[in-house]
C-alpha positions as CSV (number, residue, x, y, z in Angstrom):
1,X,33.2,61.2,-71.2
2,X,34.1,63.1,-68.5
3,X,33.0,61.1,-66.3
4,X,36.4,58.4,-67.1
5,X,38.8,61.0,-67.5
6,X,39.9,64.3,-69.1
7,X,39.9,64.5,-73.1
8,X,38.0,60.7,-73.4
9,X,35.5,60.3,-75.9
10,X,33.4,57.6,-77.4
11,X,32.2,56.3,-79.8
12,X,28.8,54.5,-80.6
13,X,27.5,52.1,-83.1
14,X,24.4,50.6,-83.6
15,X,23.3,47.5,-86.1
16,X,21.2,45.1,-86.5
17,X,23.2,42.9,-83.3
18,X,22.8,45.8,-80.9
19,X,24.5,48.7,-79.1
20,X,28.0,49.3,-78.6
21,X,30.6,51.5,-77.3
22,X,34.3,52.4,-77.6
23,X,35.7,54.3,-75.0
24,X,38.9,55.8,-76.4
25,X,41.1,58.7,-75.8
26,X,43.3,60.5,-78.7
27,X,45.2,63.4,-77.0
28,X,48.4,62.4,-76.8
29,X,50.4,62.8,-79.7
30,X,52.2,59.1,-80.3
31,X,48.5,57.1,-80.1
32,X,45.1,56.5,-80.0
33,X,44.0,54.6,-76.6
34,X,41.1,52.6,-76.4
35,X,40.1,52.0,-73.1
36,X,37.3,49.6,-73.3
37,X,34.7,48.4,-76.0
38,X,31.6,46.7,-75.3
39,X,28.2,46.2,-76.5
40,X,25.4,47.4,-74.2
41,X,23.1,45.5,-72.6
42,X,21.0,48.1,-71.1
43,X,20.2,51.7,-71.6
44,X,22.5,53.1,-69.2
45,X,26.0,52.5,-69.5
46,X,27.3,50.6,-66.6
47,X,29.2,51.5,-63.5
48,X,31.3,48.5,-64.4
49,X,32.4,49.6,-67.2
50,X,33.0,53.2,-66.8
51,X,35.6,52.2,-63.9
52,X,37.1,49.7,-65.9
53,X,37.8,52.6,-68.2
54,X,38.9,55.1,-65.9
55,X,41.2,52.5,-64.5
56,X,42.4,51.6,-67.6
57,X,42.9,55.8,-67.8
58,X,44.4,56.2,-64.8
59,X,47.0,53.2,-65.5
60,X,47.7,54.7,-69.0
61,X,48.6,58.3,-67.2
62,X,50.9,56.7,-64.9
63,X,52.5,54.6,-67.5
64,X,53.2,58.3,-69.8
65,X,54.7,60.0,-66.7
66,X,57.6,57.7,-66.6
């Protein structure tokens, strides 16, 4: 998902309830970030939540420089 930042990927599931999606990203070496899970309502992922991730991203970034 390059789209939300650099080295974030996601994951899907499907059941019988519907579509969703976890927005993670695992390249640091202490954790694994999830940015943002959500079932989808539609078949294109929403603006909405793609910046909500890329915030999130963006925020986590900061937060690892200091």
């Amino acid at each position: 998902m390059t789209t939300v930042g650099q080295g974030v990927k996601e994951i899907r599931i499907r059941d019988a309830t519907g579509a969703f999606r976890v927005i993670y990203v695992a390249k640091f070496s202490d954790a694994v970030y999830v940015l943002h899970c959500f079932q989808k309502k539609t078949e294109k992922t929403s603006k909405t939540d793609l910046d909500l991730a890329a915030k999130r991203y963006r925020d986590l970034l900061k937060e690892l420089e200091k």
